[in-house]
C-alpha positions as CSV (number, residue, x, y, z in Angstrom):
1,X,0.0,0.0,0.0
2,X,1.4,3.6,-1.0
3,X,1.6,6.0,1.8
4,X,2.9,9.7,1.2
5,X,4.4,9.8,4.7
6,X,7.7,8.6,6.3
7,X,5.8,6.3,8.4
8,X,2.4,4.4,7.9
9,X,-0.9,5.7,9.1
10,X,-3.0,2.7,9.8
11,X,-7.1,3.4,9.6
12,X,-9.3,0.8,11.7
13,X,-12.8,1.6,10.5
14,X,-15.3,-0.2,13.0
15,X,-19.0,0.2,14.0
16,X,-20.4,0.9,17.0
17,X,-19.6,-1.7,20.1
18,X,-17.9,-3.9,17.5
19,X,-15.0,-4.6,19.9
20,X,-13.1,-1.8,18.3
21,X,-11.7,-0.5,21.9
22,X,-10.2,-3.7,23.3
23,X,-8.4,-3.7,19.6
24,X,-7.2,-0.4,19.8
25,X,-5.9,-1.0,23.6
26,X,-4.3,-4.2,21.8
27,X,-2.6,-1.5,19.5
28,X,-1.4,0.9,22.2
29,X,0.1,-1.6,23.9
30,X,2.4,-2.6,21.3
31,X,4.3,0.7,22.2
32,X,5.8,1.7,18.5
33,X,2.4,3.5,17.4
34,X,1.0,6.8,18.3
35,X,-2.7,5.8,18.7
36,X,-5.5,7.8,18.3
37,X,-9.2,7.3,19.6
38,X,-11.7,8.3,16.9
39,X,-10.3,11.3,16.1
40,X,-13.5,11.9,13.4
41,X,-16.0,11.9,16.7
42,X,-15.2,15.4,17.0
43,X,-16.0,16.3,13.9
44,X,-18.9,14.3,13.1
45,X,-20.6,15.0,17.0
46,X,-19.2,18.7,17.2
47,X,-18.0,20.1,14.1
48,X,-21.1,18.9,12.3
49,X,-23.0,19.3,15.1
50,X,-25.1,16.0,14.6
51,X,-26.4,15.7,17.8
52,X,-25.3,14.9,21.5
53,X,-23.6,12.3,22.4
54,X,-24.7,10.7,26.0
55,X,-22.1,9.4,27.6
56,X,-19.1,12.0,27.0
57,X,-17.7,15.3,27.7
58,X,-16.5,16.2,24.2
59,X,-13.8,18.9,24.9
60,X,-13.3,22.2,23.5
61,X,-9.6,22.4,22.0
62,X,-9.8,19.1,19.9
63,X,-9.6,19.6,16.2
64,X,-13.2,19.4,14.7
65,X,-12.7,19.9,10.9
66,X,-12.5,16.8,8.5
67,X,-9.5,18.3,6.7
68,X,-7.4,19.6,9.8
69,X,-7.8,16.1,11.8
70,X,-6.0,14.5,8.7
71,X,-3.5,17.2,8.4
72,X,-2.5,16.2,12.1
73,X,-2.4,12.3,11.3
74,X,-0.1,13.8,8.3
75,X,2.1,15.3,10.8
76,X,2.2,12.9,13.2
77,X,3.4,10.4,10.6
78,X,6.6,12.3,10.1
79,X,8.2,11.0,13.1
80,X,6.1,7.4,13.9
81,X,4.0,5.2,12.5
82,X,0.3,6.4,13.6
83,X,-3.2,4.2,14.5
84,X,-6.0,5.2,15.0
85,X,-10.0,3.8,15.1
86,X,-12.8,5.8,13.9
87,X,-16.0,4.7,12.8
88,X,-17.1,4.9,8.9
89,X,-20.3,7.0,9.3
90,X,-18.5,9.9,10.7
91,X,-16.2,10.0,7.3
92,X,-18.9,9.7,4.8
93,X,-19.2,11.3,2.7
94,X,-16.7,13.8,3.2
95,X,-13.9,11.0,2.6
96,X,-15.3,10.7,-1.2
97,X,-13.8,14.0,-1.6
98,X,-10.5,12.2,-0.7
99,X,-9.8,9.2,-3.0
100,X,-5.6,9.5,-2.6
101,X,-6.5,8.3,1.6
102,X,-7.6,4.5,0.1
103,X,-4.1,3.8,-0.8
104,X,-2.3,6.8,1.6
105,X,-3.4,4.8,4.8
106,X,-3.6,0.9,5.2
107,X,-6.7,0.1,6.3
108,X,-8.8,-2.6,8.5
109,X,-12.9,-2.8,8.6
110,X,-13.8,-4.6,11.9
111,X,-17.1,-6.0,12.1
112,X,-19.1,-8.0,14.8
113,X,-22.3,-9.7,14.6
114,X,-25.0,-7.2,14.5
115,X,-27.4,-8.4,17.2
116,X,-24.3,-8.1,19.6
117,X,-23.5,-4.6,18.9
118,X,-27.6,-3.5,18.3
119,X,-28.2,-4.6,21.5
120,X,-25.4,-3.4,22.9
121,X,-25.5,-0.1,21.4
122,X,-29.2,0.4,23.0
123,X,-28.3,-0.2,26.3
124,X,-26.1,2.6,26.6
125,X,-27.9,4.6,24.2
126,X,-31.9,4.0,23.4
127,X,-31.7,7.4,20.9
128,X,-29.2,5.3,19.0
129,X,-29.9,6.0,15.1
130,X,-30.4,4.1,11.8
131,X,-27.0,5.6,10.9
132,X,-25.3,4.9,14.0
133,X,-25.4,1.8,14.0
134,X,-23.1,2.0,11.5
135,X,-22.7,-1.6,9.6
136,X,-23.9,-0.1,6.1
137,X,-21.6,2.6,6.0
138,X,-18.9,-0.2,6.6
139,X,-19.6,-1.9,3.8
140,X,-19.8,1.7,2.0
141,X,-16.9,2.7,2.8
142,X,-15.2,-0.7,2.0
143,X,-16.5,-1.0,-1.2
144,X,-15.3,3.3,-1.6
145,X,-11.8,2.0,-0.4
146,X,-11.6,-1.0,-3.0
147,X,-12.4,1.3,-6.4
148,X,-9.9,3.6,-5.2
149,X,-7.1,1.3,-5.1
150,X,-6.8,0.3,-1.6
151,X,-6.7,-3.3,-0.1
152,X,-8.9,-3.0,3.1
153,X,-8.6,-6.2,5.3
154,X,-11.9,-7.4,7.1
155,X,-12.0,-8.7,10.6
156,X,-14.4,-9.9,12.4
157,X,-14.7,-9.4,16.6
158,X,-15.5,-12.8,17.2
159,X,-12.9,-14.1,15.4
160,X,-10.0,-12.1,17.6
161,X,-12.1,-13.5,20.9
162,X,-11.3,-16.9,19.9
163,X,-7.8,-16.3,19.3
164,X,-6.2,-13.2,19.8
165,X,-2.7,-13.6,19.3
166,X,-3.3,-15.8,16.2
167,X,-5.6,-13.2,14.4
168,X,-3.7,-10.1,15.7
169,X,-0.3,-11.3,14.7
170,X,-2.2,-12.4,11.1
171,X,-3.3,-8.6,10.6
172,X,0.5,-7.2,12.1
173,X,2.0,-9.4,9.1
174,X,-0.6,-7.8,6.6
175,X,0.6,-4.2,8.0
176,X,3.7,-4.8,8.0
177,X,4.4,-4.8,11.8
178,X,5.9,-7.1,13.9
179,X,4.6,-9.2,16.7
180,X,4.3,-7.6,20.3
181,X,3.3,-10.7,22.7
182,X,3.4,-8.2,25.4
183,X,0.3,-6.4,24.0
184,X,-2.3,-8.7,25.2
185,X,-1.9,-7.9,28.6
186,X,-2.7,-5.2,30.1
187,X,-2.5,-2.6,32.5
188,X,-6.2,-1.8,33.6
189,X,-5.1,1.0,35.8
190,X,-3.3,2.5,32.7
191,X,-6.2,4.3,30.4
192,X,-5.2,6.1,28.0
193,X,-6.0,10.2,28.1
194,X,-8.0,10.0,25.0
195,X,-10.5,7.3,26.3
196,X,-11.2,10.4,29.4
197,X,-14.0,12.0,27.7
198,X,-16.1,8.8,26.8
199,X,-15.3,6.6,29.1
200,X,-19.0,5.8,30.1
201,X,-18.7,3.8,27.0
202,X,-15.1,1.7,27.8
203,X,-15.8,0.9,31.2
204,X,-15.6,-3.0,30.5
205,X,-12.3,-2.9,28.3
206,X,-10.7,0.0,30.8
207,X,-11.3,-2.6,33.9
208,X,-10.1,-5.9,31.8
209,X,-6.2,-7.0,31.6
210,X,-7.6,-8.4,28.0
211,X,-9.1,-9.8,25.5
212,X,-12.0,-12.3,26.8
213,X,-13.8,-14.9,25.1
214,X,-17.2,-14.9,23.5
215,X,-19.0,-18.5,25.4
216,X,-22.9,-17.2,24.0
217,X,-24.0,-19.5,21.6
218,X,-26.0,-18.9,18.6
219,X,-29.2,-20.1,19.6
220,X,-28.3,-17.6,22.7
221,X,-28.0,-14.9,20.7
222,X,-31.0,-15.1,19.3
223,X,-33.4,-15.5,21.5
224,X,-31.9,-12.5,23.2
225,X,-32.3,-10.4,20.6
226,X,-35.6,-11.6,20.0
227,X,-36.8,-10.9,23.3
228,X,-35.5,-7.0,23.1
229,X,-37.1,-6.9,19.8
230,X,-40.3,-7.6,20.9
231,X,-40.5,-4.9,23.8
232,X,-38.8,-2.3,21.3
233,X,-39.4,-3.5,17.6
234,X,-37.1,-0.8,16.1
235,X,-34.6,-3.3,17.1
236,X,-35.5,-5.4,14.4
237,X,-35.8,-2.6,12.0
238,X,-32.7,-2.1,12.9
239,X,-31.1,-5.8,12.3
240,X,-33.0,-6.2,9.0
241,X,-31.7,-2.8,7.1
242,X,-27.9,-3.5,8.4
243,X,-27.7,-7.5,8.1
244,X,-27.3,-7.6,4.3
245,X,-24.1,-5.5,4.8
246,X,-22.8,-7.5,7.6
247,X,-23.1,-10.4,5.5
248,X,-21.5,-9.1,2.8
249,X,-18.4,-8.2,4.7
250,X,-18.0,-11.1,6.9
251,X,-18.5,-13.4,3.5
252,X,-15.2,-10.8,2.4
253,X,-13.2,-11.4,5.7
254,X,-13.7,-15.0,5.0
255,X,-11.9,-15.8,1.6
């Protein structure tokens, strides 16, 4: 993958309660990456002024404009390699405007299983949106990535509870890096100063050491869901517009 920086910018584009913070704390702890937490929050929540977020204290001060956050990522990339996470619906469709970033930045699409992250999602947040649930502008964004020349690799959650180390070290060959064993252990008194203003939604990964395994079994799953569904049937609504996109992508992340 091209890159017009000294050192890599790696992208991992998630959904909503995908998993995506207990990666990105896998990430950190490697300790060669300058890791950023969803830089595109502030401009999505604040600079387009979307709505409120519950859960967070979204400061003042952090850079809210689509073209200044990547101007920074730019910059950082001149001395180390840079991470960060960030969820597709805030980029689109301001990335379109951007085609050079498909091959600029190597990029991962991390999804989960939809009645996992729905459900989750809703708990914390019952005003959640169509949009934010987010698994259609995945696959958007994917397939934007893929006709501008980049090589997006899909993961999926449950795949990196099974095995951590195996799947992690797959993805660090794919980007290039090399494997950290130390970075699936952590320090849970040790969160990271970006994670401050939402941690009402990171409490479970801030409190873990790591990565823990998915035991719920299919027929587990959905009955669960079923039963939310029936006391709020925009739940379902919900699952039926986003499934055909999850399938798509996890058929992809399993060639």
């Amino acid at each position: 993958m091209a890159s017009e920086t000294p050192h890599p910018i790696i992208a991992l584009w998630v959904h909503p309660r995908s998993m995506s913070t207990a990666i990105e704390r896998i990430m950190r702890e490697r300790g060669d990456l300058d890791c950023l937490h969803e830089p595109f929050m502030y401009y999505y929540y604040v600079g387009l002024g979307k709505r409120e977020l519950p859960h967070s204290d979204l400061h003042i001060g952090r850079l809210t404009q689509f073209d200044e956050i990547i101007r920074d990522m730019q910059s950082r990339a001149n001395d180390s390699p840079v991470f960060f996470k960030d969820m597709g619906y805030y980029v689109l469709p301001e990335i379109y405007d951007h085609p050079r970033l498909a091959t600029a930045m190597r990029h991962l699409v991390l999804i989960r299983d939809p009645r996992k992250s729905i459900l989750s999602y809703f708990k914390l947040d019952p005003e959640v949106s169509m949009e934010e649930i987010g698994i259609e502008s995945q696959f958007r964004l994917y397939s934007w990535l893929k006709q501008n020349g980049g090589c997006p690799l899909v993961i999926e959650a449950e795949a990196v509870q099974q095995n951590p180390a195996g799947v992690m070290s797959a993805v660090w060959r794919q980007l290039g890096l090399d494997h950290r064993a130390e970075a699936f252990s952590w320090q849970s008194d040790d969160v990271p100063e970006d994670w401050q203003s939402v941690s009402g939604w990171h409490e479970s990964v801030m409190a873990s050491d790591g990565i823990r395994q998915d035991v719920e079994d299919e027929a587990s799953i959905a009955e669960r869901f079923a039963t939310a569904a029936a006391e709020h049937p925009g739940l379902q609504s919900m699952l039926d517009h986003h499934w055909p996109f999850y399938a798509k992508l996890r058929k992809i992340s399993r060639r």
